[in-house]
Structure formats: structure tokens, C-alpha cells
VOMI-311714 format. One record per atom (N, C-alpha, C, O, CB): residue in one letter; x, z negated, y negated. Coordinates in steps of 0.05 Angstrom, whole numbers, padded with zeros to 5 digits, always signed. Glycine has a CB too. Layout:
residues N
AXZY
...
END
This chain:
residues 116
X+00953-00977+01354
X+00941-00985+01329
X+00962-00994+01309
X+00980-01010+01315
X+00920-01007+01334
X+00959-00981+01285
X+00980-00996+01261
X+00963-01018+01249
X+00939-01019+01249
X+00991-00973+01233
X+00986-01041+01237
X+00967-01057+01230
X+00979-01054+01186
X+00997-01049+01170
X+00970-01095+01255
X+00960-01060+01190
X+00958-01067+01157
X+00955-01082+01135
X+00945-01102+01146
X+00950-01061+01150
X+00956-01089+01108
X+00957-01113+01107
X+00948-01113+01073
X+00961-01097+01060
X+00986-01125+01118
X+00933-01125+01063
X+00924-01130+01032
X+00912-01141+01013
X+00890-01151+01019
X+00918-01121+01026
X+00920-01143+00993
X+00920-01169+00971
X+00887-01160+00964
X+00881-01139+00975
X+00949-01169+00938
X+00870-01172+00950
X+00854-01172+00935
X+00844-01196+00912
X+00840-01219+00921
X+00839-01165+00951
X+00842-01192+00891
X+00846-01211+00864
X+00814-01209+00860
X+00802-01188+00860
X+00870-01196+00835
X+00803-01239+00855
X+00780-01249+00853
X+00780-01268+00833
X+00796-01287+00831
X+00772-01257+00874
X+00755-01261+00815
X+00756-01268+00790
X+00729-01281+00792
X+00712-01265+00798
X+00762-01245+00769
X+00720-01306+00787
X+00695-01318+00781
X+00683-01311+00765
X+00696-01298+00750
X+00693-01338+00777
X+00654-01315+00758
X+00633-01310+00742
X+00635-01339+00733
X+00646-01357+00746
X+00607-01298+00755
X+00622-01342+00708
X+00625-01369+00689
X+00603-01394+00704
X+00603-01418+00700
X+00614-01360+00650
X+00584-01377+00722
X+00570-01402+00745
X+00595-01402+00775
X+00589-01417+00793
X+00528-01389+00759
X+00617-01386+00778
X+00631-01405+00801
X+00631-01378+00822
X+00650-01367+00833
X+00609-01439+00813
X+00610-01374+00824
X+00612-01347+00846
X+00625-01318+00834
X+00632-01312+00811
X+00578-01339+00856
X+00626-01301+00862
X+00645-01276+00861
X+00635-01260+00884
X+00634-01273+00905
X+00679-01284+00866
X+00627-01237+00888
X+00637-01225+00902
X+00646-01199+00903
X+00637-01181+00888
X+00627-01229+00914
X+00668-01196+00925
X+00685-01164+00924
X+00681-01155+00950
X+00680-01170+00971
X+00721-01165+00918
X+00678-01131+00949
X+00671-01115+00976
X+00695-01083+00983
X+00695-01061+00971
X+00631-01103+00969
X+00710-01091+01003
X+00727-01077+01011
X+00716-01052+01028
X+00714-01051+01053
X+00744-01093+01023
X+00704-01022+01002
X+00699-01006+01024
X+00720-00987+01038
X+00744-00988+01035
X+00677-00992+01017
X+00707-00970+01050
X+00722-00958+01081
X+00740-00971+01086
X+00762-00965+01075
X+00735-00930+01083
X+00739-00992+01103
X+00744-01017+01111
X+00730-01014+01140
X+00707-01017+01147
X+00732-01041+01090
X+00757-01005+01159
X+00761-01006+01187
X+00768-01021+01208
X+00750-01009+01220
X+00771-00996+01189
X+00776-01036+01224
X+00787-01054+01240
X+00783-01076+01255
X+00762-01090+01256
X+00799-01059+01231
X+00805-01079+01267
X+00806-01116+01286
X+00814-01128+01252
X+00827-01115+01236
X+00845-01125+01324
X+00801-01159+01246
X+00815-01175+01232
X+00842-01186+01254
X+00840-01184+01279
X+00794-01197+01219
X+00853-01192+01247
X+00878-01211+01253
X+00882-01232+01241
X+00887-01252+01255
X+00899-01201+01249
X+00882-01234+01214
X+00890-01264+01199
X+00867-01252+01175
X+00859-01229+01171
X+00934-01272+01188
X+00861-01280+01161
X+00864-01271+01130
X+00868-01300+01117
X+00864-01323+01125
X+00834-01254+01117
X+00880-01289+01089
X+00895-01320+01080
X+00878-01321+01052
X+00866-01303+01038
X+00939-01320+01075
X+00883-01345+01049
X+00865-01351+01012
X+00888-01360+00995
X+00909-01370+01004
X+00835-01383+01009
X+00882-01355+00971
X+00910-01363+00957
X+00894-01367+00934
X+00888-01347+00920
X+00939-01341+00954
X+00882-01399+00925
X+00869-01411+00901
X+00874-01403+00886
X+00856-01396+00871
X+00869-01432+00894
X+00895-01400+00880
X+00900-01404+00846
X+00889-01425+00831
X+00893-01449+00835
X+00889-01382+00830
X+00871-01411+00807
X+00854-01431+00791
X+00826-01431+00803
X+00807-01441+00791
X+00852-01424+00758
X+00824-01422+00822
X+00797-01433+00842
X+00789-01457+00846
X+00808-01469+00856
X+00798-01427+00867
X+00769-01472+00844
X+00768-01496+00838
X+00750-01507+00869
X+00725-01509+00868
X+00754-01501+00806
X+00768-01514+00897
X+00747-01518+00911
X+00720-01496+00925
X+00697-01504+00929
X+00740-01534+00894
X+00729-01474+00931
X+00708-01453+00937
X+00704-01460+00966
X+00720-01469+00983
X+00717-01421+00933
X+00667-01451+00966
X+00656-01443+00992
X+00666-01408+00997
X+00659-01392+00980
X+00620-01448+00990
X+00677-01400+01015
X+00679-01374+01019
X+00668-01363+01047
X+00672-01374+01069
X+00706-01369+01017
X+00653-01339+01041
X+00642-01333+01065
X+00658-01303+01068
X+00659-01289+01048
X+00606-01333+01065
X+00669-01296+01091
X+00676-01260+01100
X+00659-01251+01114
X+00660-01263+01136
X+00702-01250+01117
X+00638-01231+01115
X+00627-01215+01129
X+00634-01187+01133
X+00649-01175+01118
X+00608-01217+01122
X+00622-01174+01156
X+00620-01140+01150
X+00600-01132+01130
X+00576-01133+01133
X+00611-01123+01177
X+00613-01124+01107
X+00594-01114+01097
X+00566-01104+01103
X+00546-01109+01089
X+00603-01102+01090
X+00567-01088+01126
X+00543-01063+01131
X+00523-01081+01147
X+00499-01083+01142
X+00556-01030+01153
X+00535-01093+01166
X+00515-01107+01191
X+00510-01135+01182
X+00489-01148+01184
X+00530-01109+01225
X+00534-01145+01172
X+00526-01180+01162
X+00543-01193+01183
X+00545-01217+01182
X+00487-01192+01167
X+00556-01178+01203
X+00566-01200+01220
X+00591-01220+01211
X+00611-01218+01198
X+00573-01188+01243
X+00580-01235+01224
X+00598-01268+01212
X+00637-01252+01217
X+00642-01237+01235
X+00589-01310+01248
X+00657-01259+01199
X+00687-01264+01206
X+00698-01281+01200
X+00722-01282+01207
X+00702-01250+01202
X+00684-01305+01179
X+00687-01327+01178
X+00683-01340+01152
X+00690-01328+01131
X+00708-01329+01188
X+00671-01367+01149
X+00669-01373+01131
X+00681-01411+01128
X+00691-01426+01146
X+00641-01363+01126
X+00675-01415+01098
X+00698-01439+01101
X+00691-01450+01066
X+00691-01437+01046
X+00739-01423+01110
X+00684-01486+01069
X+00666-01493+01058
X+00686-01514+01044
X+00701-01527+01058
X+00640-01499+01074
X+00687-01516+01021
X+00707-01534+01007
X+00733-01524+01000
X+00741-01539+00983
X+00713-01555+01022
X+00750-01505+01005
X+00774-01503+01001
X+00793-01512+00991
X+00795-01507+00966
X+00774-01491+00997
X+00816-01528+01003
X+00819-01544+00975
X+00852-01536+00979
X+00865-01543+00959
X+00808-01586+00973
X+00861-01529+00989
X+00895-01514+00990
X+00891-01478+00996
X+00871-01465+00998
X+00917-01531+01025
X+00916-01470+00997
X+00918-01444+01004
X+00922-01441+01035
X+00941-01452+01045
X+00939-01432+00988
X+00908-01429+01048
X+00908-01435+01082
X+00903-01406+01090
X+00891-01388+01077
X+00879-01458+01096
X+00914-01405+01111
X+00912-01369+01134
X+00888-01387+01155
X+00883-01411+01155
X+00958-01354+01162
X+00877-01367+01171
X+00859-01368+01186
X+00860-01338+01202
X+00860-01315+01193
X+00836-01374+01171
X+00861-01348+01227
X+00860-01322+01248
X+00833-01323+01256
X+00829-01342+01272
X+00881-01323+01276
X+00807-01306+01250
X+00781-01324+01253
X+00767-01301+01281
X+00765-01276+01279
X+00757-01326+01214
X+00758-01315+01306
X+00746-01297+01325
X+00723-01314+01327
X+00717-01337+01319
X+00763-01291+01353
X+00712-01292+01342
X+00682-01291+01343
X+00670-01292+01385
X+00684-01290+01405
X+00672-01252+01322
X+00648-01295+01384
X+00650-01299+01414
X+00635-01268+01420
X+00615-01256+01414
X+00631-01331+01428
X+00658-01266+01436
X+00649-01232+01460
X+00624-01234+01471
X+00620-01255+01483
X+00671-01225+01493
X+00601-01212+01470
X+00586-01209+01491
X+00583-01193+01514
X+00600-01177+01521
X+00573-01207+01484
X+00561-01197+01528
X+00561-01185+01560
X+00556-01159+01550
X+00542-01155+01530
X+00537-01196+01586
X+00569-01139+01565
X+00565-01107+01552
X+00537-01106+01567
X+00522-01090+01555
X+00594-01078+01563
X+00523-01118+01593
X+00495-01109+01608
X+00476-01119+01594
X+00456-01105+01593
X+00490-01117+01637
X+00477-01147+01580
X+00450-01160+01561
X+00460-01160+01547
X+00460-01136+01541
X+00435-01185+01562
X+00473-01171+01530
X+00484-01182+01496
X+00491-01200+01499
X+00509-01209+01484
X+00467-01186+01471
X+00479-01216+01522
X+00486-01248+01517
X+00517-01258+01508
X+00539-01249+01515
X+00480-01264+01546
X+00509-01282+01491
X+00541-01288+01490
X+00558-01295+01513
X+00549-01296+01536
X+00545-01310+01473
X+00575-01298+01508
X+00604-01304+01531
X+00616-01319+01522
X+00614-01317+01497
X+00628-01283+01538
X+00632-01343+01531
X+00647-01367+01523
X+00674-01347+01516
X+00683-01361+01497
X+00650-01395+01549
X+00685-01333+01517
X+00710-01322+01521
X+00698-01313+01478
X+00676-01313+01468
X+00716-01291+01558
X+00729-01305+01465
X+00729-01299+01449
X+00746-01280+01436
X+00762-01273+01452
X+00726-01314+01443
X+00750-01266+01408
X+00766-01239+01406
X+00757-01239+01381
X+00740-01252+01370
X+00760-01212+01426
X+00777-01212+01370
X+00783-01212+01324
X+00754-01195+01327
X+00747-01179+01344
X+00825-01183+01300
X+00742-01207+01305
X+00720-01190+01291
X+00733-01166+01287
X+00756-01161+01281
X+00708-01201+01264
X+00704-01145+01294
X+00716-01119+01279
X+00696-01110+01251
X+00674-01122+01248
X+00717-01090+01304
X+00702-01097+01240
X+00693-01095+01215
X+00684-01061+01218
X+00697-01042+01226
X+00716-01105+01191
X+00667-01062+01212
X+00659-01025+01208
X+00646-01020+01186
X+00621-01021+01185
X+00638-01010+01231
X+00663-01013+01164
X+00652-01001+01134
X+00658-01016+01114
X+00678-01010+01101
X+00622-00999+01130
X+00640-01042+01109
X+00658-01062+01090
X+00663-01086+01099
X+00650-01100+01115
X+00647-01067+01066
X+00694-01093+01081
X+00695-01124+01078
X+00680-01135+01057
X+00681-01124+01035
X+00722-01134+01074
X+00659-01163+01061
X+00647-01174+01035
X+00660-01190+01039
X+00664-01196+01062
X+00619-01181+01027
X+00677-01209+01009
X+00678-01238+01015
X+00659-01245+00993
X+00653-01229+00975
X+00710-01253+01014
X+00650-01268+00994
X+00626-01283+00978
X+00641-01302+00967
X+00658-01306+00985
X+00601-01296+00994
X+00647-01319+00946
X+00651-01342+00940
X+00627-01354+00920
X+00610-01346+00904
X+00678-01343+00930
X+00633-01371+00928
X+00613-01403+00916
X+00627-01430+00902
X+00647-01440+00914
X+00598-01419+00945
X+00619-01439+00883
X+00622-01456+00877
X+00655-01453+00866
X+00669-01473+00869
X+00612-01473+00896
X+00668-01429+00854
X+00705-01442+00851
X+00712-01444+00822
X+00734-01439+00813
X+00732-01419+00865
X+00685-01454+00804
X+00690-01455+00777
X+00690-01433+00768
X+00693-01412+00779
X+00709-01466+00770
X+00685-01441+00731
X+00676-01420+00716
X+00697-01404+00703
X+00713-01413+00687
X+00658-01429+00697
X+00695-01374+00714
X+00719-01356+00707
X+00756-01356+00721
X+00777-01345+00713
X+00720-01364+00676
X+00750-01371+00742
X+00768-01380+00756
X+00782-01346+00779
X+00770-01326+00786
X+00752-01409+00773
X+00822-01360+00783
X+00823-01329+00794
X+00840-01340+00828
X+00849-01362+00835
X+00848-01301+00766
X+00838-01322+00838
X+00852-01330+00866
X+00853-01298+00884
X+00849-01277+00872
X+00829-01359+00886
X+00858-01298+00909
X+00855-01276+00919
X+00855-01290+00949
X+00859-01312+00958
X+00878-01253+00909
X+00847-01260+00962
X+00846-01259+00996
X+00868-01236+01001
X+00870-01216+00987
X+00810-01250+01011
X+00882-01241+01021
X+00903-01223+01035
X+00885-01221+01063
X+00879-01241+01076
X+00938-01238+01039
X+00878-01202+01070
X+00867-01194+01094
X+00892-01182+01113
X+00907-01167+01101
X+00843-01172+01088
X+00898-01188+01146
X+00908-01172+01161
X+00899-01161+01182
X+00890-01175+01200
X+00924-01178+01166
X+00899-01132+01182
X+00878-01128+01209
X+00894-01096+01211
X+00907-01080+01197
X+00832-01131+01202
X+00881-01099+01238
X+00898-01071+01257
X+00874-01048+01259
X+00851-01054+01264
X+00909-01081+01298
X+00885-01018+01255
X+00866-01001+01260
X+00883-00977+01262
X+00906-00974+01255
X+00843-01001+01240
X+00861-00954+01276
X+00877-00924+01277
X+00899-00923+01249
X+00913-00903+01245
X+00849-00894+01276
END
């Protein structure tokens, strides 16, 4: 697997929220980092676009911070969860959501994640 790596620039709406959606958007996440700027304090949520599944979200922001964010593995015979854990994979899109980072405000997400 090569891994890969990229900026995306997020621009608020004049109520505070944003969102950008990274399509054909493949992979393990590995890291992803926030970089405020003039973001004022954001709630940020990452999902898969397509399914909704959680890759992490993060409520207040108040510096520029990386996050390696895993999710808990399930039993391949039921679903049930498993205490054991591993990188979200993403199939189709990245959404990030923001909330609350002030009006017209700019910052970005660097995503890193490995794929064919």
C-alpha cells in the first residue's frame, strides 16, 4: 500500500459551519491534523461520507493538533464489537463537518491515509 497525504482549505459560512467532502476517497486513515487558522474554536466531525461511519470527531478545538483516530474491530461471525482496535477505512467519501468556528473563518484538514 502507498500512503498519501493532503491539505484541504475550509472556509466558514457567516453562521460558523462548513462542510467539504473528499470524493473518490479510498483508504486506511492514519493521522489527520487540523490547522485553525482563523477558526474560532470548532466542533469537527470526520465521517465516511457514503455509510456515516464515525473516524472521528472533536468538540472545542482550541490549538492545531494531529490525531491518529481508530475505531473498534468487529467479529467477522456476528458483528459484535471487539475490544481490540484499527484505522478507519473510508470507501467513497471523506465528510468533515464543522460547527461552531465563526463567521467566515479559514483553517484546513491534512488527512494521511494508505491505499492501493
Amino acid at each position: 500500500m502507498a500512503v498519501h497525504a493532503k491539505s484541504y482549505s475550509i472556509t466558514t459560512a457567516a453562521d460558523g459551519s462548513a462542510t467539504f467532502t473528499a470524493t473518490q476517497f479510498y483508504g486506511v486513515i492514519e493521522a489527520i491534523a487540523f490547522r485553525l487558522g482563523s477558526l474560532s474554536t470548532p466542533d469537527i466531525t470526520v465521517t465516511d461520507g457514503l455509510s456515516g461511519g464515525a473516524v472521528l470527531a472533536v468538540t472545542g478545538l482550541a490549538a492545531d493538533t494531529r490525531y491518529h483516530p481508530r475505531v473498534l474491530e468487529q467479529d467477522g461471525v456476528d458483528g459484535s464489537n471487539l475490544t481490540s482496535v484499527t484505522r478507519p477505512a473510508v470507501t467513497g467519501q471523506l465528510k468533515v463537518v464543522i460547527a461552531g468556528g465563526g463567521d467566515k473563518k479559514t483553517g484546513s484538514v491534512v488527512v494521511l491515509w494508505e491505499a492501493d
